[in-house]
C-alpha positions in Angstrom: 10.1 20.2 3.3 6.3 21.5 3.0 5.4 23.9 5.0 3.0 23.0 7.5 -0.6 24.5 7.1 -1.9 26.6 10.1 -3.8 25.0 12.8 -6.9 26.2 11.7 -7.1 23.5 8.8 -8.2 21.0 11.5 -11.6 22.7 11.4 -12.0 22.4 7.6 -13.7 19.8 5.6 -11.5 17.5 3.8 -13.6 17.8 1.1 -13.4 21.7 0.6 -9.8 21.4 0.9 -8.4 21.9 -2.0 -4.9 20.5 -1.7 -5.9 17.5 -0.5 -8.7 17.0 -3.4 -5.8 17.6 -6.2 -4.0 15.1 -4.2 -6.3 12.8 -3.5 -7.6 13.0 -7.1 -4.2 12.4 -8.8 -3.2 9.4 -6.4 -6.9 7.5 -7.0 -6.2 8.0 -10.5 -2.6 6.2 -10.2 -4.1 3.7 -8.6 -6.7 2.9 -10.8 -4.1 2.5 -13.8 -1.4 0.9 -12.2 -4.5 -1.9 -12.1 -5.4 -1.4 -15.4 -1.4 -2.4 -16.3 -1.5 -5.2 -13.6 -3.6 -6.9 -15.4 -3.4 -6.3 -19.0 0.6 -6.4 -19.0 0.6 -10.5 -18.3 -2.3 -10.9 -20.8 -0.4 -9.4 -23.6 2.7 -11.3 -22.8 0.4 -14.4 -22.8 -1.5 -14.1 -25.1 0.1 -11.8 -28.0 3.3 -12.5 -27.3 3.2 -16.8 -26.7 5.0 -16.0 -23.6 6.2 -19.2 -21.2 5.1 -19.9 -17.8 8.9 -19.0 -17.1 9.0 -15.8 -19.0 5.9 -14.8 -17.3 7.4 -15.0 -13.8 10.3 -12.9 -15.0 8.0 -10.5 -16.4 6.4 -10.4 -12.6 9.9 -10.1 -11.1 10.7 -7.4 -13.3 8.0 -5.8 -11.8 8.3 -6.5 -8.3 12.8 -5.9 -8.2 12.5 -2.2 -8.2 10.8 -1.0 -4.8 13.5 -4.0 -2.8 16.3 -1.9 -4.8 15.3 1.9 -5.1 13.3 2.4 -2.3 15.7 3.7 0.3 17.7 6.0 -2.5 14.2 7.3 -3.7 13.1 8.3 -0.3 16.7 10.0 0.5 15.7 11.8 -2.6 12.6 12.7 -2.0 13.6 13.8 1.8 16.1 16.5 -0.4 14.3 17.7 -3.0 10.6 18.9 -4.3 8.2 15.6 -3.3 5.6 17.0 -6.0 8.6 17.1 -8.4 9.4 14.3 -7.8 5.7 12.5 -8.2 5.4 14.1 -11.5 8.6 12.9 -12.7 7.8 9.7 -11.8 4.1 9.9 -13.3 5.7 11.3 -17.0 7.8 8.7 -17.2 5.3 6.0 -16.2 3.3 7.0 -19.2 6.4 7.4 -21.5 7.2 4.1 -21.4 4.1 2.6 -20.9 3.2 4.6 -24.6 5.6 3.1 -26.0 3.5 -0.9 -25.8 0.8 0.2 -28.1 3.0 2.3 -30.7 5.2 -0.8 -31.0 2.1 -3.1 -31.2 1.1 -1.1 -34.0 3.7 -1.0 -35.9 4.3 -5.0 -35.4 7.6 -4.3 -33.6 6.6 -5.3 -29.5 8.6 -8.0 -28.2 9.1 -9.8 -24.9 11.4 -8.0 -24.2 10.2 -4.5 -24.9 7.7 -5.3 -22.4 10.3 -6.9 -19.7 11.9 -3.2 -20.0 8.9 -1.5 -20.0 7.7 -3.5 -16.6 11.3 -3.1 -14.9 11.1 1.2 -15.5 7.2 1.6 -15.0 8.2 -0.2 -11.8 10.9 1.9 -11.3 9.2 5.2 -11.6 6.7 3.5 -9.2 8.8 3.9 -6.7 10.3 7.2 -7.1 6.4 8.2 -7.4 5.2 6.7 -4.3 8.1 7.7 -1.9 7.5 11.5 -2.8 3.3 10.8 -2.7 3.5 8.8 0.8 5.4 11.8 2.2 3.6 14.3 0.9 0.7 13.7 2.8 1.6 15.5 6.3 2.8 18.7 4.9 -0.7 19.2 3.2 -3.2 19.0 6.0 -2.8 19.6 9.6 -1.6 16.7 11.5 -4.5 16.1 13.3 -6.4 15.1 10.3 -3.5 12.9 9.1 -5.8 9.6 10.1 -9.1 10.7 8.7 -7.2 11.4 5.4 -5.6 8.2 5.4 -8.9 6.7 5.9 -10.5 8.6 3.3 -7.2 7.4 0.9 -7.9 4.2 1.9 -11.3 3.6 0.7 -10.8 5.3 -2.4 -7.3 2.8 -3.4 -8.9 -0.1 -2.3 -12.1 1.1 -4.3 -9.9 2.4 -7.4 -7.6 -0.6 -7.6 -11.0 -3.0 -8.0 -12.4 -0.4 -10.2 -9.1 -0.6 -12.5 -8.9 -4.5 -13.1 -11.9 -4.2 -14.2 -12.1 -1.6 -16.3 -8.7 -3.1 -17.6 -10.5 -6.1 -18.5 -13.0 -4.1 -20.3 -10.7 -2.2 -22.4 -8.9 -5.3 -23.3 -12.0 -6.6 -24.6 -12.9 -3.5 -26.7 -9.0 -2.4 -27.9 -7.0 -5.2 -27.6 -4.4 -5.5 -25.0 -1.7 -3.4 -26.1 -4.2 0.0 -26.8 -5.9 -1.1 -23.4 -2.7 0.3 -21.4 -3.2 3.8 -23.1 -5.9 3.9 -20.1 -3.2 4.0 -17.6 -1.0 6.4 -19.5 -4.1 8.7 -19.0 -4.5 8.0 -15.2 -0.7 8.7 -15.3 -1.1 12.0 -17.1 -4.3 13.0 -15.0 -2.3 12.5 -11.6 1.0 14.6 -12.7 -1.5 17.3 -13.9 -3.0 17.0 -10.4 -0.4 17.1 -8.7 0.8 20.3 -10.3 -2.1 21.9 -9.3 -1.0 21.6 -5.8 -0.6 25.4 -4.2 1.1 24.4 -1.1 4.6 25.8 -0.9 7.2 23.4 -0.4 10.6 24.5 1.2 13.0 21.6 0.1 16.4 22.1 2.5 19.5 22.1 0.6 21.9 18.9 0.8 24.4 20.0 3.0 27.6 20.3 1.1 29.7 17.3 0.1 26.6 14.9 1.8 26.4 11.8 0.1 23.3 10.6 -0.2 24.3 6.9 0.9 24.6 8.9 4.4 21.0 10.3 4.2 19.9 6.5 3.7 22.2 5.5 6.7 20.1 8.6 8.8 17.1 6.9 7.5 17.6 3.5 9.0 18.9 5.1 12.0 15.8 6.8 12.7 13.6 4.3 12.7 15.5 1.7 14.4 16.1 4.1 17.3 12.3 5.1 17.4 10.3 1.9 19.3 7.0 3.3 17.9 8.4 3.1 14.8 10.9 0.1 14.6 7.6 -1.8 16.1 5.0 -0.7 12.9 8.1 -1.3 10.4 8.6 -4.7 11.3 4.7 -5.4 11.8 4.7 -4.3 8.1 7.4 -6.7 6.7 5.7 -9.7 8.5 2.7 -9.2 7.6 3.7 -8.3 4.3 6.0 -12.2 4.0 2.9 -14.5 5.5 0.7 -12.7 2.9 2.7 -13.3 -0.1 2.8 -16.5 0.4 -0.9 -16.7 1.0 -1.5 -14.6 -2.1 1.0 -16.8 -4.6 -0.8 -20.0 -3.9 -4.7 -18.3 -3.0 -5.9 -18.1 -6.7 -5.0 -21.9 -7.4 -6.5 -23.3 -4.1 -9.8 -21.9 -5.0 -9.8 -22.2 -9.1 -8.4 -25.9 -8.7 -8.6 -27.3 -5.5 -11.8 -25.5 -4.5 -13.3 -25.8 -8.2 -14.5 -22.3 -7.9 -15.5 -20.7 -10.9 -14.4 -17.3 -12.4 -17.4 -15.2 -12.2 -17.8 -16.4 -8.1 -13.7 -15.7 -8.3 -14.6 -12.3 -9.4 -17.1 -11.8 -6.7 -14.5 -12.8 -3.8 -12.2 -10.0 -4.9 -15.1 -7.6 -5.4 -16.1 -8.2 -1.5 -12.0 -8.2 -0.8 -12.3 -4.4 -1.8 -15.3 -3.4 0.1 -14.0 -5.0 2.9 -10.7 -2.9 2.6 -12.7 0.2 1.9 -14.8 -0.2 5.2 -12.3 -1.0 7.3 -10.1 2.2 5.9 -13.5 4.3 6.8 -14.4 3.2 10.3 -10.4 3.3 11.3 -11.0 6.9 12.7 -13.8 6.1 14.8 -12.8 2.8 16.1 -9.6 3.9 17.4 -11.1 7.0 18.4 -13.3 4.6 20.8 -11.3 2.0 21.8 -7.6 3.6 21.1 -5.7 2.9 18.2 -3.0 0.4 20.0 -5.7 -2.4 21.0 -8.0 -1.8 17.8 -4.5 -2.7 15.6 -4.0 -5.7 18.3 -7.1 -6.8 17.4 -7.3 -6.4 14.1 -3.7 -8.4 13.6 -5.3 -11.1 16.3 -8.4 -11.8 13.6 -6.1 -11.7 10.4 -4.7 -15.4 10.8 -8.6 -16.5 11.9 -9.5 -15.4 9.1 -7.8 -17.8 6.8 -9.2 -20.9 8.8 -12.8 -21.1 6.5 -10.0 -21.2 3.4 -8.0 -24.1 5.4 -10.8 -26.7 6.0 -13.6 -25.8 3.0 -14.6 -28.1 0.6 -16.1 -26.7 -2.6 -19.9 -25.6 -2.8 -21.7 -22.6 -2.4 -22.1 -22.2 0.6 -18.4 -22.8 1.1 -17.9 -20.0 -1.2 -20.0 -17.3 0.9 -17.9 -18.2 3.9 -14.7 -17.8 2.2 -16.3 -14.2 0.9 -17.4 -13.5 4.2 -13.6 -14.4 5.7 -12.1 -12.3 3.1 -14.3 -9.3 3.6 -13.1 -9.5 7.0 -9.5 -10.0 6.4 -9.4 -6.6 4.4 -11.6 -4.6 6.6 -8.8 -5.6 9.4 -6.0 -5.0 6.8 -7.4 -1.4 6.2 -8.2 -0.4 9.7 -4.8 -1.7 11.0 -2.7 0.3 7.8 -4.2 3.7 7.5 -3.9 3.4 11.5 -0.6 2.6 11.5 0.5 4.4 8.9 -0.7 7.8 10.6 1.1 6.9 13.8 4.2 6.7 11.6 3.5 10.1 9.5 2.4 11.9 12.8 5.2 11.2 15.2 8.3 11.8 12.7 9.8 15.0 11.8 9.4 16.4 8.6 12.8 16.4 7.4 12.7 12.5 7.8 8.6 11.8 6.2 9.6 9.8 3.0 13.3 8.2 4.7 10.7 6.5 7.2 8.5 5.4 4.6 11.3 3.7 2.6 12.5 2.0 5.0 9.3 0.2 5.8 8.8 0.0 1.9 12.5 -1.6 1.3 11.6 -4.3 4.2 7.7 -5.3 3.0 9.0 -5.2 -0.7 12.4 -7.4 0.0 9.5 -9.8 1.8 7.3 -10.7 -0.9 9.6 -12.2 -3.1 10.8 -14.5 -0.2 7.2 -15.3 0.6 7.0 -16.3 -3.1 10.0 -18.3 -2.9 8.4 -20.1 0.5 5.5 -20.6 -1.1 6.5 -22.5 -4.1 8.9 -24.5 -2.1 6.3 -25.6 0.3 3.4 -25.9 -2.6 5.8 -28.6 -4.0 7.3 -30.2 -1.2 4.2 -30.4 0.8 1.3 -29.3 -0.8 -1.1 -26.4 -1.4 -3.0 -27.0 1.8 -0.1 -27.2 4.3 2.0 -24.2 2.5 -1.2 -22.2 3.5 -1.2 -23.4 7.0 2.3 -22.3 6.9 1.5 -18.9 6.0 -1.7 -18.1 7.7 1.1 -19.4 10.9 2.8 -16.7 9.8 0.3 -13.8 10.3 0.4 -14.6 14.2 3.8 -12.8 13.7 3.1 -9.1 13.4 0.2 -10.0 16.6 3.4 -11.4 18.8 5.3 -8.2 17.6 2.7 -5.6 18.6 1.4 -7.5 21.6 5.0 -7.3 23.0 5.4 -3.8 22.4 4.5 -0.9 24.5 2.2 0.2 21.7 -0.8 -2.7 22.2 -1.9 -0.4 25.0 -1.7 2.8 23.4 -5.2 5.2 23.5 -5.2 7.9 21.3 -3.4 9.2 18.2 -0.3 10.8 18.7 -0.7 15.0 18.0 2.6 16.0 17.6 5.8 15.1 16.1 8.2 12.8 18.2 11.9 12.9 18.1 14.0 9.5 17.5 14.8 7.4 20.8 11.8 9.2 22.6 9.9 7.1 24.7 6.6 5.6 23.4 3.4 7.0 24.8 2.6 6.4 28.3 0.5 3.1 28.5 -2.8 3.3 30.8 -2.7 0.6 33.3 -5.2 -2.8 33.0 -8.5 -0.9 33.9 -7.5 2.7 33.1 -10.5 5.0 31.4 -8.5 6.2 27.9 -7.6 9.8 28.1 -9.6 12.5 25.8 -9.1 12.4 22.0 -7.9 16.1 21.6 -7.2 15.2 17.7 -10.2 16.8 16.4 -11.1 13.9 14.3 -15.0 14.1 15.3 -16.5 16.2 12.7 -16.6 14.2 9.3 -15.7 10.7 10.5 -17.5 8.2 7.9 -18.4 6.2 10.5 -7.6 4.3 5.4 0.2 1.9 1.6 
């Protein structure tokens, strides 16, 4: 495990700390790429490659299998070993194989199925990447900056991710597809070099001997299902994470066909999407500093279904359009207040020993739920309609609200500041009426206002 740095990293800048810029750095960079692949990986399939609607859902699946099926092994892993070793093994192969499109493209030798392989292992790599990254995070600063770094992350992925599609598009436009994912073999070089550059000294236990690692998975899904706090945020993940795949399979018809919006105003919506995300991933800090973090999540998953009600009963036009941008803006900035929250409760209260175990967990359940909200989705989009399959899911985003309201945690007024054991009681809850104790996290200082 990391080492943890001494208490009086609470007092310093996030911006002059230099760990956490290398880190931050590297993983805004990844995020940028990955984008830049996203988008450009289809349109090659499509459009160089005379790929079939059918062979471009594989292509998607490809993509999507891995995190259901390596998550829980890859934060086992991640739990045993170097975390930064890992990343960077996961970044250098990223870029491997993602170098290998363009030198096949220019040699007239890419097929469909070089580029299925090449989206199940960039995938792949993915996920041994992100369990290390994820888990990294509490060992570099002190824990009571764990939210304002989150928040700061935030902003920047939901910023960088935008940022990528476009610039994706861009380089499509000037290189052709193929030499247009040599921008993400960058990004991918750029956050292993980053990430080397890291001077915190990790202390990586040994497996103990004979320990399968089948058993450290087991301890993994132990932990959280005996925590409440976190058995409570896990599941409020994976629900959210099912109503909004199905939302998100059928969103982009509704409005192109049904809505008759056009591609520049589409363009706009998912430009607004990411602002919305980045403010809500910036005020997070100060918000639950004021109100606590328990009802300002409760409140956040109470507007998320609301928000999809503008989509539900507008009729194409303009002005329809600004409400729909407005709804969406509003949706994110919820989305990213409620995650980076949640996520630092998670990081904060468990050990150190069990950082990226936790995070698989909740990565194996959200990842093994979009593909069934797919699957929902095109089943009710043909049985019933567009329309009523979206009722359906925005239905479904009451979920995680029912979850948290019923949970100890809707009531719960400041960040946890220090690490809590498995089968510990949540935090007391203040009575109807109580005044919220002190915030004694030392979050004050550089608050702006965030997987």
């Amino acid at each position: 495990m990391t080492t943890a740095p001494d208490s009086g990293a609470a007092s310093t800048s996030l911006w002059r700390h230099h760990d956490f810029r290398r880190y931050m750095t590297g993983q805004t960079c990844s995020v940028a790429g990955s984008s830049i692949s996203s988008m450009v990986l289809p349109v090659l399939a499509v459009i160089d490659l005379d790929a079939t609607a059918g062979q471009v859902s594989v292509l998607a699946v490809l993509g999507q299998l891995p995190p259901a099926v390596l998550a829980l092994h890859a934060g086992a892993t991640a739990d045993r070993y170097s975390k930064r070793r890992q990343m960077i093994i996961g970044d250098l192969i990223s870029a491997a194989v993602l170098a290998t499109v363009p030198v096949a493209a220019a040699v007239g030798a890419l097929t469909l199925g070089h580029l299925m392989v090449v989206a199940a292992v960039r995938s792949a790599a993915a996920v041994v990447h992100d369990a290390a990254s994820i888990s990294l995070l509490p060992g570099l600063v002190d824990r009571s900056l764990i939210q304002r770094s989150n928040s700061r992350i935030g902003a920047l992925f939901a910023v960088a991710a935008t940022g990528g599609s476009n610039a994706g598009a861009v380089l499509t436009a000037l290189l052709g597809p193929a030499r247009a994912l040599l921008g993400d073999v960058a990004s991918y070089l750029v956050s292993a070099w980053c990430t080397a550059r890291i001077q915190a000294r990790e202390t990586a236990p040994a497996p103990a001997e004979g320990r399968r690692l089948w058993t450290e998975i087991t301890e993994g899904l132990r932990y959280v299902h005996h925590d409440p706090r976190l058995s409570v945020l896990t599941w409020v993940n994976a629900t959210t994470s099912l109503g909004l795949a199905l939302l998100n399979t059928l969103w982009a018809l509704y409005l192109l066909r049904s809505l008759a919006m056009s591609p520049t105003a589409f363009g706009v919506l998912l430009g607004l999407g990411a602002l919305g995300a980045a403010a809500g991933a910036l005020s997070a800090p100060a918000v639950a500093r004021r109100y606590g973090p328990g009802p300002m999540m409760l409140t956040a998953l109470a507007l998320t279904p609301l928000t999809q009600i503008p989509l539900l009963i507008a009729s194409p036009g303009l002005a329809w359009e600004v409400v729909i941008g407005g709804a969406l803006f509003l949706q994110l900035a919820c989305a990213g207040a409620a995650g980076t929250t949640q996520r630092s409760i998670r990081q904060i209260v468990t050990s150190a020993g069990m950082q990226a175990r936790m995070q698989a967990v909740s990565t194996w359940l959200t990842s093994a739920a979009r593909p069934l909200g797919a699957l929902l989705a095109g089943g009710l989009g043909t049985w019933a309609g567009v329309r009523p399959a979206l009722v359906v899911g925005s239905c479904l985003l009451a979920v995680p609200f029912v979850v948290l309201a019923r949970s100890p945690l809707r009531g719960l007024r400041q960040m946890p500041n220090v690490p809590g054991q498995p089968g510990t009681p949540c935090p007391v809850v203040p009575a109807p009426g109580a005044a919220p104790a002190q915030d004694t996290s030392r979050e004050g200082s550089m608050d702006g206002g965030t997987s």
